[in-house]
C-alpha positions in Angstrom: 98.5 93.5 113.6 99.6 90.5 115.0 98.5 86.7 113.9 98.6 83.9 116.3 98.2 81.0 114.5 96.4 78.1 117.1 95.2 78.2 120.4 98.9 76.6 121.4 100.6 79.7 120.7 98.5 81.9 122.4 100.8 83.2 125.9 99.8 85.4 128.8 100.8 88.5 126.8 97.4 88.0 124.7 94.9 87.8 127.4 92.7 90.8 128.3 90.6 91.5 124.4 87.6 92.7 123.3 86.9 90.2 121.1 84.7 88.5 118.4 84.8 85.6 116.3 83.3 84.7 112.4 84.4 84.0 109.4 84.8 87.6 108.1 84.6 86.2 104.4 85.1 89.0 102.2 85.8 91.7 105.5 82.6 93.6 103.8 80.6 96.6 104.9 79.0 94.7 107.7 82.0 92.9 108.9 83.7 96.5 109.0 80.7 98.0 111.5 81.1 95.0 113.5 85.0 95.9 113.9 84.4 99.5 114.0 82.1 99.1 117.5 84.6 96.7 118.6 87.6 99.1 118.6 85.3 101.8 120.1 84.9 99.5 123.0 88.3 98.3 123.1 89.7 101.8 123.7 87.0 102.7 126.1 88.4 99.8 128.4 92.1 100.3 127.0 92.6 96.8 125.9 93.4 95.6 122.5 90.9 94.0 119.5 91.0 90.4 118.4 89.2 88.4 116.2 88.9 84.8 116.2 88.7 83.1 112.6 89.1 79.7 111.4 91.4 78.5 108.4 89.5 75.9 107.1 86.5 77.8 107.6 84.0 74.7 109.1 82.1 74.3 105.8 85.0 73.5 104.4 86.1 71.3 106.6 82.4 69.5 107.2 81.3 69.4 103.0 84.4 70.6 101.0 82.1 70.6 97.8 79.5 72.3 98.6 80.8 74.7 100.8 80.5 78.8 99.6 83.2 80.1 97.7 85.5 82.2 99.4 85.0 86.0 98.8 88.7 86.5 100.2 91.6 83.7 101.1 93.2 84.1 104.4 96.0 86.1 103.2 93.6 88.4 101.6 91.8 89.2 104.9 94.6 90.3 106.8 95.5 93.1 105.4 91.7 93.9 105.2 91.5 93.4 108.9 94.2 95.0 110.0 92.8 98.3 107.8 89.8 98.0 110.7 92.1 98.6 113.3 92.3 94.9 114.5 95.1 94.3 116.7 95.1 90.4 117.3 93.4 87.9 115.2 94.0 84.3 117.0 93.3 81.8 113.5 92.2 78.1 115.0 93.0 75.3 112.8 89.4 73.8 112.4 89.9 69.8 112.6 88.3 66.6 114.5 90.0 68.2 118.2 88.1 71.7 117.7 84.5 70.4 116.2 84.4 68.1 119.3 84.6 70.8 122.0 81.8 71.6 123.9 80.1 74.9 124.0 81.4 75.2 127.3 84.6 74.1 126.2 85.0 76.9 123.2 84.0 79.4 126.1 86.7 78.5 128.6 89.7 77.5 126.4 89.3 80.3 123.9 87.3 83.4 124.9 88.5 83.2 128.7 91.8 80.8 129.9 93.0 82.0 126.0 92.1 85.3 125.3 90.5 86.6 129.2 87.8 88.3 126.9 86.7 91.1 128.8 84.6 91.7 126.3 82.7 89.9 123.4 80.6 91.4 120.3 79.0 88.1 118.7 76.5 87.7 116.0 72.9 86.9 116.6 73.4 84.1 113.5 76.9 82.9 114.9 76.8 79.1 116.3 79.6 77.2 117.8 80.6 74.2 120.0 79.8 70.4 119.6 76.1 70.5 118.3 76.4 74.1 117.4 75.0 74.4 120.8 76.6 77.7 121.7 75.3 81.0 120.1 74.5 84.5 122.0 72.0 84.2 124.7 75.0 81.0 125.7 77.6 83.3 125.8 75.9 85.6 127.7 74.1 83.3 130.1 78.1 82.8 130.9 79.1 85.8 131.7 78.6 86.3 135.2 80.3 83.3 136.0 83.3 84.1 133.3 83.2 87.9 133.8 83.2 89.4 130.3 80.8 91.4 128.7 78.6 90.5 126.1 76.9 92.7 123.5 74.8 91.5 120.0 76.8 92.8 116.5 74.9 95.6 114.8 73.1 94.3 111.7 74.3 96.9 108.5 71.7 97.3 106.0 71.9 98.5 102.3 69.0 99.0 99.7 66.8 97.5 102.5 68.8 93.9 103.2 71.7 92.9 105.3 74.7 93.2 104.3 76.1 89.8 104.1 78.5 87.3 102.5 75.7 85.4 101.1 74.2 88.5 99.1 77.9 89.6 97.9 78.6 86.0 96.4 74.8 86.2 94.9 75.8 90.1 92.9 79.2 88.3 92.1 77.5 85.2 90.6 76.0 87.9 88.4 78.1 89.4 87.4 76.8 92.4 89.3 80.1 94.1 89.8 78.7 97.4 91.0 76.7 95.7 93.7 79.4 93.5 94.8 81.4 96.8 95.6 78.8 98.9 97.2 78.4 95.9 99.7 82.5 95.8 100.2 83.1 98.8 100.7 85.6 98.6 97.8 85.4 96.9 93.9 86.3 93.4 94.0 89.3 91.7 93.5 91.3 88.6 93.2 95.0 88.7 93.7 98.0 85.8 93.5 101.3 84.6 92.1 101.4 84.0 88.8 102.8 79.8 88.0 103.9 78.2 84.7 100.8 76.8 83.2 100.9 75.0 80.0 101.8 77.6 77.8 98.9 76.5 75.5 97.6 81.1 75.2 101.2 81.6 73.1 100.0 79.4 70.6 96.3 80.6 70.8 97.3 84.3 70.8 96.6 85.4 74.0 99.4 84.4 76.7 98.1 84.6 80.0 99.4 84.8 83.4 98.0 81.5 85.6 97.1 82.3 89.4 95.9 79.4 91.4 92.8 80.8 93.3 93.7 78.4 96.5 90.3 78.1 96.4 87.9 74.5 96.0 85.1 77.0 94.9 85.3 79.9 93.4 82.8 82.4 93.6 83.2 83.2 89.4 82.8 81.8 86.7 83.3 82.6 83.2 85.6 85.5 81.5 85.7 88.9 82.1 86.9 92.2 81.3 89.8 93.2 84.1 91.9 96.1 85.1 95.2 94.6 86.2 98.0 95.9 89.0 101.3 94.2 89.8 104.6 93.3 88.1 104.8 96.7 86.8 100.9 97.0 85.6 99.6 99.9 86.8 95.7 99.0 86.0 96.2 97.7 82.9 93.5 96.5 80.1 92.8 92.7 80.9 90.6 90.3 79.5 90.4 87.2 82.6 88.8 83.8 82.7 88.0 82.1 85.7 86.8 78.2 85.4 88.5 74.8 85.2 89.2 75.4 81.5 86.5 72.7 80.0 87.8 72.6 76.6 91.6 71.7 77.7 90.6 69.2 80.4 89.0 70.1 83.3 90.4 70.1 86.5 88.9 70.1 90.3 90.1 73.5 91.6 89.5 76.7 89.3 92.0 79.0 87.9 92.4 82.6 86.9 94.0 83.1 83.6 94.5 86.6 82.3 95.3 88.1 79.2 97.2 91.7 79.1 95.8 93.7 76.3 98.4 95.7 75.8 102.7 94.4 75.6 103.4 91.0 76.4 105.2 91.5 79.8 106.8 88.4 81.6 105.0 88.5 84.9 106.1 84.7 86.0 106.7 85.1 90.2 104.8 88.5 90.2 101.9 88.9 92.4 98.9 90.4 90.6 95.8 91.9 91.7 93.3 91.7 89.2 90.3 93.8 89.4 86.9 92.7 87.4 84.9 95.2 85.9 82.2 93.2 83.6 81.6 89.8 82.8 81.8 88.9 79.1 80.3 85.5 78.6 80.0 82.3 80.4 82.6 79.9 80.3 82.2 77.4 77.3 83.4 74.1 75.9 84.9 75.1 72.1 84.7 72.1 69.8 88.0 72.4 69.0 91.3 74.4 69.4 90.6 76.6 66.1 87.4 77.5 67.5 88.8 78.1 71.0 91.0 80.7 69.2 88.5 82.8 67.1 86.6 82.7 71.1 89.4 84.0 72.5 89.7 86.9 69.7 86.3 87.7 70.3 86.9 88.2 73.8 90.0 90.4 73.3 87.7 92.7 71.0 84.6 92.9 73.5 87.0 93.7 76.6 88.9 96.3 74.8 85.6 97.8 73.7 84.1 98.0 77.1 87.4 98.8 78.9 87.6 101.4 76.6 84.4 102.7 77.0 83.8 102.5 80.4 87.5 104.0 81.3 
């Protein structure tokens, strides 16, 4: 899969695409149909996939705060997308230039003089351009004049409701692992390099690995029993916390701090993927460091006991 990062570096040697555009948070079951009719059509005209993404994604970039948690980063997605087959995915930088373009605009420079879309599967809820003036019936009131074909993605159902980003982040703020994973196609995961933190879990008993989530929202909170792969961990027992650490000074973006049940390996510069299996308790203030500790014992005990339980 190949990843052109800005319309700038897009050349002659990218245009002719089947192609659609979102932000594929979380690459679930839906996003996966949508890809899979997408590749069906691509080989029936012989021309490649791409998707179009953004990196901010434009919440982000409009209302930083409130904007949805990420389900995956941007280097999470790509191997995700490149599982579906996708052969192309063009990321746009969203800032000031790209929210100012005109529907019209978006149409010409990107889908047509950038990609020469031949074809184009967009969402019935997708909106885009100045005014979030462009959606389907725009797009396809184009396409005469642009020649590309236009065609609505499939809506994916489960349990009787779409399949969306919004419902997985809702089964993930419950701790509703189970759910989370039927809707992704596959259990749910966070994954990074492990930093030097403050090296405060060696003197609480339980030294953790620190990941920065490169995340200004994450989409949980509190601590967790884990299953943990990377440096040498082959799912290993894990007890997790995800938060901004209220009882040691909190901090804007969260973290993911994990404790390994078992050994004390060294796993500074080691990329982990840390799988969570069932939410413990919310995160809490402790009203002191002693207290913080017997928590954090606690914690060890009721993850071990699930883990252990639950295989």
């Amino acid at each position: 899969m190949q990843l052109i990062r800005g319309q700038h570096n897009l050349r002659s040697q990218h245009r002719g695409c089947a192609v659609t555009i979102g932000a594929f948070d979380g690459v679930h079951l839906g996003h996966q149909a949508v890809l899979a009719h997408l590749k069906r059509q691509a080989q029936l005209l012989e021309i490649p996939t791409a998707v179009v993404t953004f990196e901010p994604l434009p919440r982000e970039y409009l209302t930083p705060l409130v904007a949805p948690p990420r389900i995956t980063t941007l280097r999470d997605k790509w191997p995700l997308l490149e599982a579906c087959g996708v052969d192309r995915v063009l990321c746009l930088p969203f800032n000031e230039r790209l929210r100012q373009l005109t529907a019209r605009q978006f149409v010409e420079q990107i889908f047509v003089d950038g990609l020469g879309a031949q074809y184009l599967a967009f969402g019935d809820d997708f909106h885009f351009g100045n005014q979030r003036e462009g959606d389907l019936e725009y797009v396809r009131a184009l396409a005469d004049e642009f020649g590309y074909a236009v065609a609505p993605t499939a809506t994916l159902e489960a349990a009787g409701e779409r399949v969306s980003s919004t419902r997985i982040r809702a089964a993930l703020d419950a701790g509703d692992f189970d759910d989370a994973a039927r809707l992704l196609g596959r259990p749910f995961e966070l994954a990074g390099r492990v930093q030097h933190g403050q090296k405060l879990g060696r003197q609480l008993d339980a030294p953790t690995a620190n990941i920065a989530l490169h995340r200004i929202r994450s989409p949980l909170h509190g601590v967790y029993a884990v299953s943990v792969w990377g440096g040498g961990l082959e799912g290993a027992q894990g007890v997790a916390n995800v938060g901004v650490r209220p009882t040691l000074g909190e901090r804007l973006e969260a973290t993911l701090e994990v404790h390994v049940l078992q050994g004390s390996p060294d796993l500074y510069g080691e990329r982990l993927t840390v799988r969570f299996r069932h939410k413990l308790r919310e995160e809490q203030k402790f009203p002191s460091l002693e207290a913080l500790k017997a928590g954090i014992k606690a914690d060890k005990a009721n993850a071990s006991a699930w883990l252990n339980a639950h295989g």
